[in-house]
Backbone as CSV, one residue per row, in Angstrom:
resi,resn,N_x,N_y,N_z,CA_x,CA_y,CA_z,C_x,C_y,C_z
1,UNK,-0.525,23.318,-19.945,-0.835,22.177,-19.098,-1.565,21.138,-19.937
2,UNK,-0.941,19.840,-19.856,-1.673,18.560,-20.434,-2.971,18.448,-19.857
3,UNK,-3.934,18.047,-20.947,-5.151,17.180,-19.975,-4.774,15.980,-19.426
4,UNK,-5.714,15.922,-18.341,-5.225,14.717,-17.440,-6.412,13.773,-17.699
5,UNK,-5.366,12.472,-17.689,-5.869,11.124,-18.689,-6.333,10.148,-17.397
6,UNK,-7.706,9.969,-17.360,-7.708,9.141,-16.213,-7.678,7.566,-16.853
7,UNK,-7.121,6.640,-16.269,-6.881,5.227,-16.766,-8.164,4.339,-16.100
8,UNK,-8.198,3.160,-16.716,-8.885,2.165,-16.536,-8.662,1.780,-14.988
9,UNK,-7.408,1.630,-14.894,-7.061,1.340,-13.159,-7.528,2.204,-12.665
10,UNK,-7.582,3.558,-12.068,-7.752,4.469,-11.592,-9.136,4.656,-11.545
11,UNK,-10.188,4.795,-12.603,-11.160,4.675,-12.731,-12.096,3.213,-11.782
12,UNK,-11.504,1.725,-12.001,-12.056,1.139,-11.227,-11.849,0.787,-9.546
13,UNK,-10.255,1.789,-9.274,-10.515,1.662,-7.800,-11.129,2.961,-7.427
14,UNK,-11.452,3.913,-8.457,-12.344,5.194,-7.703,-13.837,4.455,-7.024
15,UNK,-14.576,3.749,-8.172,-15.303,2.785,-8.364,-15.689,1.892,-6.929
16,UNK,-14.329,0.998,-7.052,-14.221,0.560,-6.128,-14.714,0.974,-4.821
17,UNK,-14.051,2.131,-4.256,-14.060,3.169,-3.153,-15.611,3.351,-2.179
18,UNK,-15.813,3.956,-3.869,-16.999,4.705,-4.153,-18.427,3.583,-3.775
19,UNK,-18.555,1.954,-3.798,-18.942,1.348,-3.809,-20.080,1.447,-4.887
20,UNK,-19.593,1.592,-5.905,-20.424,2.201,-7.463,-20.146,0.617,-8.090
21,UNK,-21.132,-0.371,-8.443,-20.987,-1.674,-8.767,-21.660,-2.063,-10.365
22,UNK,-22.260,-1.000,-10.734,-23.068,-1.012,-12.445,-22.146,-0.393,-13.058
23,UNK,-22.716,-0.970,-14.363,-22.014,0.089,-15.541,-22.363,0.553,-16.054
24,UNK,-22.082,2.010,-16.211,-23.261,2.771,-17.026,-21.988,4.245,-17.460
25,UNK,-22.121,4.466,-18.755,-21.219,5.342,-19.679,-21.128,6.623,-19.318
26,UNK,-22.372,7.037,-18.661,-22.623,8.245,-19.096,-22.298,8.457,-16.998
27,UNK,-22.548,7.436,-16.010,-21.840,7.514,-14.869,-20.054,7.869,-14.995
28,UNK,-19.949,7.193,-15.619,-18.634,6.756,-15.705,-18.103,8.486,-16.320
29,UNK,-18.443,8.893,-16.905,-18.020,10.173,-17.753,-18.057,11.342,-16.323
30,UNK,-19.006,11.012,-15.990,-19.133,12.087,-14.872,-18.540,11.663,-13.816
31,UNK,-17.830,10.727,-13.448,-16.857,10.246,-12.404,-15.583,10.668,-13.235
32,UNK,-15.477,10.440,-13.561,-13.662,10.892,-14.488,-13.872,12.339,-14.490
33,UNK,-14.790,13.160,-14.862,-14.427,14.291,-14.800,-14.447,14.735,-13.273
34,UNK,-15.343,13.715,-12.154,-14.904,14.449,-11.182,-13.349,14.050,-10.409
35,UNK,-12.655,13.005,-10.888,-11.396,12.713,-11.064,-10.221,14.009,-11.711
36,UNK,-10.792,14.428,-12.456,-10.014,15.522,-13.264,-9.785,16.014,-12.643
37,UNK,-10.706,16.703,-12.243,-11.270,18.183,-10.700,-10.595,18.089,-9.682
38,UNK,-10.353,16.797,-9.260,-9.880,16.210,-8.062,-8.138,16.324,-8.105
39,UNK,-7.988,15.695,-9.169,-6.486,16.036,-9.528,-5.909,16.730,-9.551
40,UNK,-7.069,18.022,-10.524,-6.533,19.008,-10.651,-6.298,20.232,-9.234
41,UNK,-7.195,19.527,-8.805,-7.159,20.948,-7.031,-5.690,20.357,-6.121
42,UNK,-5.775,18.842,-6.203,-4.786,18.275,-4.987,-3.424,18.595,-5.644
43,UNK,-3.302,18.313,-7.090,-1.927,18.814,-7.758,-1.371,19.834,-7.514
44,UNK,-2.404,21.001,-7.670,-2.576,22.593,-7.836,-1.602,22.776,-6.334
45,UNK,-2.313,22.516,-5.156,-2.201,22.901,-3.753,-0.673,21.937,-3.138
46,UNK,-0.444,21.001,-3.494,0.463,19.946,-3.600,1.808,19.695,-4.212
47,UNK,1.369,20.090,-5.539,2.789,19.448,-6.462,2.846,18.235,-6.915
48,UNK,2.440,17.568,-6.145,1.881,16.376,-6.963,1.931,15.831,-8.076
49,UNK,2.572,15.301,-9.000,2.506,14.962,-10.399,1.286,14.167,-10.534
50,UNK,0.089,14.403,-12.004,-0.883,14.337,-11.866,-0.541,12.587,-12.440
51,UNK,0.091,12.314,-12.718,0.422,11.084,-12.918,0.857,10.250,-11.738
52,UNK,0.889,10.530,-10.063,1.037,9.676,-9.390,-0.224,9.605,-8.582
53,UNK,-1.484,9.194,-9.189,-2.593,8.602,-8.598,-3.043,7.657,-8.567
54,UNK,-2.484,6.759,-9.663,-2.544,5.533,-10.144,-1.071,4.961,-10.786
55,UNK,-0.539,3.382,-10.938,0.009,2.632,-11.820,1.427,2.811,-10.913
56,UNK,2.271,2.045,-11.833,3.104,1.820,-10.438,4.010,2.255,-9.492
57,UNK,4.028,3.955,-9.312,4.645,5.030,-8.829,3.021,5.717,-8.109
58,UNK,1.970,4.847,-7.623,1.516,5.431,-7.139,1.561,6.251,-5.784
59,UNK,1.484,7.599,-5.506,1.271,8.020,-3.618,0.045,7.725,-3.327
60,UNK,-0.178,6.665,-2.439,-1.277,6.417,-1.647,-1.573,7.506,-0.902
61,UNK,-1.226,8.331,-0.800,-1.498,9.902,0.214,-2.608,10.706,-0.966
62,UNK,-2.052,10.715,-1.662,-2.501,11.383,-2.938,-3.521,11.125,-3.158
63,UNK,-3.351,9.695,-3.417,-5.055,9.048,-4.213,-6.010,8.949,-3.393
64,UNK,-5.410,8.900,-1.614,-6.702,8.818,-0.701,-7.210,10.044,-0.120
65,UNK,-6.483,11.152,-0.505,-7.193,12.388,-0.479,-8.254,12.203,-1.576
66,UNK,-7.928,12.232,-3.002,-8.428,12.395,-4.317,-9.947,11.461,-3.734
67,UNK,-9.654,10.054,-3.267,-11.190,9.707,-3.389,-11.863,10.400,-2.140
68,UNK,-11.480,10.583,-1.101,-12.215,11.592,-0.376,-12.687,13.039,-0.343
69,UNK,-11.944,13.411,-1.944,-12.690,14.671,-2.790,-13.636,14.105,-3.443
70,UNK,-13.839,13.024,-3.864,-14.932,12.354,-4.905,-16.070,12.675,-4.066
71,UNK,-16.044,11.722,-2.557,-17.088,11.917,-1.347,-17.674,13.265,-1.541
72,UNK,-16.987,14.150,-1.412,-17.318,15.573,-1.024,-18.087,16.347,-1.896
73,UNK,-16.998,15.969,-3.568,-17.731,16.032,-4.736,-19.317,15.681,-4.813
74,UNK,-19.324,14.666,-4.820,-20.474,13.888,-5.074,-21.314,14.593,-4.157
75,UNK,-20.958,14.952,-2.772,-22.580,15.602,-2.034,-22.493,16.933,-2.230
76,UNK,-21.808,17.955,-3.151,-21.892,18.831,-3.439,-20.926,19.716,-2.414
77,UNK,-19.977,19.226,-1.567,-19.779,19.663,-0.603,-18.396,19.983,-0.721
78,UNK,-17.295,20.008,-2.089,-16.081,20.849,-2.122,-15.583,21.444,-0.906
79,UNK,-16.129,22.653,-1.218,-15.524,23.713,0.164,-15.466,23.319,1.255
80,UNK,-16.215,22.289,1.898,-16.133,21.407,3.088,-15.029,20.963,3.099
81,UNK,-14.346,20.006,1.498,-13.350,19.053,1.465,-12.185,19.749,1.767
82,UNK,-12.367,21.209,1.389,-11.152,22.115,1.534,-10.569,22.540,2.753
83,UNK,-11.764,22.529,3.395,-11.610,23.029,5.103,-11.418,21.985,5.733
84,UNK,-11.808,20.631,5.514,-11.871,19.693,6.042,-10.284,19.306,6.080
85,UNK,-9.631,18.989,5.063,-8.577,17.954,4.623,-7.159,18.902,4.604
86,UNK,-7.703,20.256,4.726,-6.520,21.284,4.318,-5.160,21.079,5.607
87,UNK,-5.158,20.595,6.092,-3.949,20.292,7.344,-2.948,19.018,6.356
88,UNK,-4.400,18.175,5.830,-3.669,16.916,5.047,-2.957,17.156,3.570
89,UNK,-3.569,18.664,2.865,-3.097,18.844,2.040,-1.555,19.460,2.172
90,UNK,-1.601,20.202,3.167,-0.441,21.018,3.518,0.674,20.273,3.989
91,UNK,0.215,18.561,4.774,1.295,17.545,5.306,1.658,17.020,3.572
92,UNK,0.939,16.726,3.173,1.018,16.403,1.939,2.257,16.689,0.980
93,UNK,2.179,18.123,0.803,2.668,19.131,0.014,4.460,19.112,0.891
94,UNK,4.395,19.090,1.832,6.341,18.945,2.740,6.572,17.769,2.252
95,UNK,5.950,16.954,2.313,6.279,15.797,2.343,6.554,15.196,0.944
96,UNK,5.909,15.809,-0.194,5.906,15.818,-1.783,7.438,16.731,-2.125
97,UNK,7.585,17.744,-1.100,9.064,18.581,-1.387,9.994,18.389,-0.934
98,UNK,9.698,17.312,0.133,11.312,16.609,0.518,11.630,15.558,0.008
99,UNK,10.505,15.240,-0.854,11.051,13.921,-1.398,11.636,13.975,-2.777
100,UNK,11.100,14.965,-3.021,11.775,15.544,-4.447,12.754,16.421,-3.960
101,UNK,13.404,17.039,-3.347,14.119,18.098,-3.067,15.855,16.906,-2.575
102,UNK,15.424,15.891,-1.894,16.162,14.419,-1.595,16.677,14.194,-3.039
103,UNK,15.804,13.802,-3.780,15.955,13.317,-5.281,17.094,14.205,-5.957
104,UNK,16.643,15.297,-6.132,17.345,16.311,-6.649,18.932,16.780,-6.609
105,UNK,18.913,16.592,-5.055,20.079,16.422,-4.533,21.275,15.174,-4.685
106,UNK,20.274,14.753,-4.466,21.247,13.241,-4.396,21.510,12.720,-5.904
């Protein structure tokens, strides 16, 4: 498995979201890795290509789970996000296999 490369875009609408308005390096390091984390769980459970969170094949389904793992992240509260969102991950995930499964076919 590749590491996953978070981009400049991606990074400033997490930012964005997040209503995080300074700049500071060592914030920023610890937001991307919780981006990683984030990717890496919704991909995992999903299918998801970790490359459609950002740029211009983005799933808005995707990325608005991902920043509402950041939320969860950030108050320490994961396992919440899991119990919480898991109906959305699972609509998610049909909906990621018919669209590729369409593709495939056709």
């Amino acid at each position: 498995m590749s590491a996953i490369v978070i981009s400049e875009e991606l990074l400033a609408e997490a930012k964005n979201f997040l209503d995080i308005t300074w700049e500071d390096e060592d914030s920023d390091a610890k937001l991307k890795g919780q981006l990683r984390r984030g990717i890496s769980y919704i991909s995992a459970k999903t299918g998801v290509d970790t490359s459609a969170y950002a740029g211009e094949n983005t799933n808005y389904r995707a990325q608005e789970l991902l920043f509402n793992y950041l939320l969860y992240d950030r108050a320490g509260a994961v396992d919440q996000f899991k119990k919480n969102y898991k109906s959305d991950i699972v609509g998610l995930r049909i909906k990621w296999e018919v669209a590729n499964a369409s593709k495939s076919e056709g």
